[in-house]
C-alpha positions as CSV (number, residue, x, y, z in Angstrom):
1,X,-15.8,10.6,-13.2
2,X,-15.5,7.1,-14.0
3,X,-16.7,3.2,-12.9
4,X,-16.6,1.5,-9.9
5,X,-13.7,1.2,-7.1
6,X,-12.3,3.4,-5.0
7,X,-8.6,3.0,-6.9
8,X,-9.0,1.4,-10.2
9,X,-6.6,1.7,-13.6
10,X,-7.5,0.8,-17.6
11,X,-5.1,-0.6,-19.6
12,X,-1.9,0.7,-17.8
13,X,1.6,0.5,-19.8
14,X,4.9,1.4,-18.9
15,X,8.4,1.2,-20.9
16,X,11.7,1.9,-19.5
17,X,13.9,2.5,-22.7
18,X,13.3,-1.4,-24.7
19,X,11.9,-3.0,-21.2
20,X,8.0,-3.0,-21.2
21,X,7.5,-3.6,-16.9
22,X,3.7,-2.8,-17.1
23,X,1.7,-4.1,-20.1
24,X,-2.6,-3.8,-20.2
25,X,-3.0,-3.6,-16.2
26,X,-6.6,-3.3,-15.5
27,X,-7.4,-3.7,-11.5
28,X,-10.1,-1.9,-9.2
29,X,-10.0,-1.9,-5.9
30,X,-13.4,-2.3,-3.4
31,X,-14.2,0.1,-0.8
32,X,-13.3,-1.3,2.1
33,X,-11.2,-4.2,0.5
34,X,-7.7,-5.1,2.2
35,X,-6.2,-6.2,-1.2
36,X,-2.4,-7.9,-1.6
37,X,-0.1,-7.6,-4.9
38,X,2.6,-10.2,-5.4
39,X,4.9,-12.0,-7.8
40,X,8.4,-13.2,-8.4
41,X,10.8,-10.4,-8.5
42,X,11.0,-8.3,-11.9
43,X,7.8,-9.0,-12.3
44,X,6.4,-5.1,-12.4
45,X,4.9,-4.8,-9.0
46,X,7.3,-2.0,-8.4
47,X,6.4,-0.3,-11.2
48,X,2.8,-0.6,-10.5
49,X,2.4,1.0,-7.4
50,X,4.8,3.8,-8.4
51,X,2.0,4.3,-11.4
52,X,-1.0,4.0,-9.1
53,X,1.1,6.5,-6.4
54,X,2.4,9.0,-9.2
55,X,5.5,8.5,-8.9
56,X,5.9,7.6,-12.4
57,X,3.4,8.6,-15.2
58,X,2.1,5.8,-17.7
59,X,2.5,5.6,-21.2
60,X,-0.8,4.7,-21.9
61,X,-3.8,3.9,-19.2
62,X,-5.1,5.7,-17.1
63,X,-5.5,6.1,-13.3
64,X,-8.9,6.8,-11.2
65,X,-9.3,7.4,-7.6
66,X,-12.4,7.4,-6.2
67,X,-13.7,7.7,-9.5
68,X,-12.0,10.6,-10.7
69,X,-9.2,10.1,-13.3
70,X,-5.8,11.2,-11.8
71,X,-3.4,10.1,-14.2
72,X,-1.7,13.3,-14.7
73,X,-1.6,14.4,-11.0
74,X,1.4,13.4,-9.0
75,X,1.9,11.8,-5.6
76,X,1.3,15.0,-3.5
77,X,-2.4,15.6,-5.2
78,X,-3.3,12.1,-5.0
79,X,-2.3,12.1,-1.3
80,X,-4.9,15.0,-0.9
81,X,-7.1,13.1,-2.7
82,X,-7.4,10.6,0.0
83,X,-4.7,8.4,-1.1
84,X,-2.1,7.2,1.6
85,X,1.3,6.0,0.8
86,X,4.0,4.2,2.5
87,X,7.5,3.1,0.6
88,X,10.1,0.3,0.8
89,X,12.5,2.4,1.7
90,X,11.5,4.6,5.1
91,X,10.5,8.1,4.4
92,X,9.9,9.1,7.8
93,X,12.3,12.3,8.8
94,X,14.8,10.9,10.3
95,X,16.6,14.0,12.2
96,X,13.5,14.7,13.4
97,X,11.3,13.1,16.4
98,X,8.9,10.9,17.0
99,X,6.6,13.9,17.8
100,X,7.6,16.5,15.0
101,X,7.7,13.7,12.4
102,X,3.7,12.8,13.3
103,X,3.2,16.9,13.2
104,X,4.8,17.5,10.2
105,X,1.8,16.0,8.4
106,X,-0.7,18.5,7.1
107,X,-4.3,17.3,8.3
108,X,-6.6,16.5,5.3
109,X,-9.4,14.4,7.0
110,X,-12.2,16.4,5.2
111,X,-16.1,16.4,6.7
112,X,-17.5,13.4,8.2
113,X,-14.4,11.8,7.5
114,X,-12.6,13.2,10.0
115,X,-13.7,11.5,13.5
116,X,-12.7,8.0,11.6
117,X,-9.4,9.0,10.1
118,X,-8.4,10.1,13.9
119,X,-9.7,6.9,15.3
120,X,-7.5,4.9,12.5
121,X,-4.6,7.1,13.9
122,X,-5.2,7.0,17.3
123,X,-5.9,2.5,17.3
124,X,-3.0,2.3,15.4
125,X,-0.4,4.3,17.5
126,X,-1.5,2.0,19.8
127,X,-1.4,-1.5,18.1
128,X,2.1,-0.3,17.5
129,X,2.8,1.0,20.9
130,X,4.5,4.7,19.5
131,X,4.6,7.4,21.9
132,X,3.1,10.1,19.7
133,X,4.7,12.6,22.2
134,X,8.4,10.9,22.1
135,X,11.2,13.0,21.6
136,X,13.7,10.4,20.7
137,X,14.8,11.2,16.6
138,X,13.2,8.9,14.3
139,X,17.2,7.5,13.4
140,X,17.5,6.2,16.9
141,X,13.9,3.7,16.3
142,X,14.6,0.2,15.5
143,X,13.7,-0.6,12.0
144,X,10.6,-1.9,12.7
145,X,9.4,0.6,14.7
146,X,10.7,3.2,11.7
147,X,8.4,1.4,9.4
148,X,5.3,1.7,12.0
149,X,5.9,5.1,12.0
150,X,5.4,5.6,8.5
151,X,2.5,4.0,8.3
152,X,1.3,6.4,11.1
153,X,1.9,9.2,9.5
154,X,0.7,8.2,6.4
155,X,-2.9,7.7,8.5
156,X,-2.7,11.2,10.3
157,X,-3.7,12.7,6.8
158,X,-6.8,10.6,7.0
159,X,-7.0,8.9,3.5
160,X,-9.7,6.8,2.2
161,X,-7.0,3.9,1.2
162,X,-3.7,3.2,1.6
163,X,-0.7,1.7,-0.3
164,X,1.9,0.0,1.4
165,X,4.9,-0.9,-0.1
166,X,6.5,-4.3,1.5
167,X,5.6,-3.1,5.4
168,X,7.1,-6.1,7.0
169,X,10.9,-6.2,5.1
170,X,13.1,-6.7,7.9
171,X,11.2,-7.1,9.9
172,X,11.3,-10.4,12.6
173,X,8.4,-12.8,12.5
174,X,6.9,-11.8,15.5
175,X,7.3,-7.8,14.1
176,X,5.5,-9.3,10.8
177,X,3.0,-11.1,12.9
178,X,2.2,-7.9,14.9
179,X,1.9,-5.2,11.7
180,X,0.0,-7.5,10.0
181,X,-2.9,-7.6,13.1
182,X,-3.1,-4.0,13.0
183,X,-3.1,-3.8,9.1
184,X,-6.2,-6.5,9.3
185,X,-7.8,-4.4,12.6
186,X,-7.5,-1.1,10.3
187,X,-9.3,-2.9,7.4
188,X,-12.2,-4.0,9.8
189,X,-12.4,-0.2,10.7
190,X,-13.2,0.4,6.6
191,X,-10.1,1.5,5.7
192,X,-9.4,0.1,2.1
193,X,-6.5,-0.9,1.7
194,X,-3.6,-2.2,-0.9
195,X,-0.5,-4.0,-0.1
196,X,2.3,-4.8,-2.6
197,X,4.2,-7.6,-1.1
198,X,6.4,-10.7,-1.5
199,X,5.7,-12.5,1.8
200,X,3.6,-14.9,0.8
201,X,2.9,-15.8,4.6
202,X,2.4,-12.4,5.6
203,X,-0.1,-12.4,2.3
204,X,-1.8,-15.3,3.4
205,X,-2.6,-14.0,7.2
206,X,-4.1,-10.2,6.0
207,X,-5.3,-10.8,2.4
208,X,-9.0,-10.7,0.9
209,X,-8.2,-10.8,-2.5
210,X,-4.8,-11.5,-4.4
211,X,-3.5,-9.5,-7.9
212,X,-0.9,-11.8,-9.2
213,X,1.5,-9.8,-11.7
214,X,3.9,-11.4,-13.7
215,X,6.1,-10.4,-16.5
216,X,4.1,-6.8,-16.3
217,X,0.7,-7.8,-16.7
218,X,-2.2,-9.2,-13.9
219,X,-1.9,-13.2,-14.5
220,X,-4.0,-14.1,-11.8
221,X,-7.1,-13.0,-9.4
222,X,-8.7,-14.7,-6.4
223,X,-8.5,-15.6,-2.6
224,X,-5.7,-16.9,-1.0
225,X,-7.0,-20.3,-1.5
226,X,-7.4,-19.7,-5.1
227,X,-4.2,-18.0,-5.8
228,X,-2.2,-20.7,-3.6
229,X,-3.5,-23.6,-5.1
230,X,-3.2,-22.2,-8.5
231,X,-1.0,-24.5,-10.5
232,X,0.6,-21.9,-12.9
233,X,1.1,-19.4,-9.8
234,X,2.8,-22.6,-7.8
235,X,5.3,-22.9,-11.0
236,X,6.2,-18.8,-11.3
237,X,6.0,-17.4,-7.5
238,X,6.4,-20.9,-5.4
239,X,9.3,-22.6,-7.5
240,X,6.9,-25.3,-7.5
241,X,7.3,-27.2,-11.2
């Protein structure tokens, strides 16, 4: 057991071959905190969340979730550790239906967790508007609707905090504008969540707190205000000289 933060990482590093995309991350993430990762592309953000999911395993750092170091465990432990994951590309089933994709996911709301993580689910089926008893294959959903049920599904295992991976690509700006007032409502309802994200609009609507990464390493912290009106962030994310 370990510090403070329900997800939190010391020192992370990660080399592809001669390419060093994550150098010295340190981050922790609040209880309760609706938290927004950004920067230009290349900048490591990828690689991040795919160390803080375990996808991929770091070559120095280390991992904790919910104070417990799981830097050796991959996705599928963390997941019933309480961590909830959603990816840029859709991993819903897509043969399947609406209904067997949301009953495919094993239930691991634990003790007085449970009643919440069913009343996440529950409001946002319905900020979404998805029939959870729909037949109609997942293939056959517009995109956006492909990417709502993800997140869904990624609730109906009732986690303590969520990582989303760019929710809103592809999405229209009134489909941006809607996920983003259900990501906010969930947050309100204590879930924690963490967004990594190039939308700097979207960012601005839903954020608390911004991680800046750039060039594999955390460059900047703060609000939106903060972050925006930071002049170095302006010159490497905004194309602003």
């Amino acid at each position: 057991m370990s510090g403070d933060g329900v997800l939190r990482t010391e020192h992370l590093a990660k080399r592809f071959g001669g390419v060093v995309a994550t150098d010295d991350v340190s981050i922790s993430i609040p209880s309760g905190e609706l938290r927004c990762i950004i920067g230009p592309n290349g900048a490591g953000k990828s690689t991040l969340f795919a160390l803080l999911c375990g996808i991929d395993r770091p070559d120095a750092g280390r991992v904790f979730l919910k104070g417990r170091d799981v830097t050796r465990l991959p996705a599928f432990q963390r997941v019933r550790r309480g961590l909830g994951l959603t990816f840029q590309t859709n991993r819903a089933f897509h043969r399947l239906s609406v209904r067997q994709n949301l009953a495919a996911v094993p239930d691991f709301a634990r003790g007085d967790r449970t009643r919440d993580a069913k009343e996440l689910y529950h409001f946002a089926l319905a900020g979404f508007g998805l029939d959870p008893s729909s037949d109609l294959p997942a293939k056959e959903l517009p995109h956006h609707q492909l990417q709502w049920l993800e997140i869904v599904m990624a609730l109906a295992a009732g986690p303590d905090i969520i990582l989303l991976d760019e929710p809103t690509a592809g999405m229209s700006p009134d489909e941006t504008r809607q996920t983003a007032e259900v990501i906010k409502r969930l947050n309100a309802r204590g879930l924690t969540i963490v967004v990594v994200e190039h939308d700097i609009s979207f960012v601005r609507e839903v954020a608390q707190r911004v991680t800046v990464v750039h060039q594999g390493r955390i460059f900047a912290e703060g609000t939106v205000g903060e972050i925006t009106a930071h002049a170095d962030v302006r010159r490497i994310y905004l194309g602003q000289a």
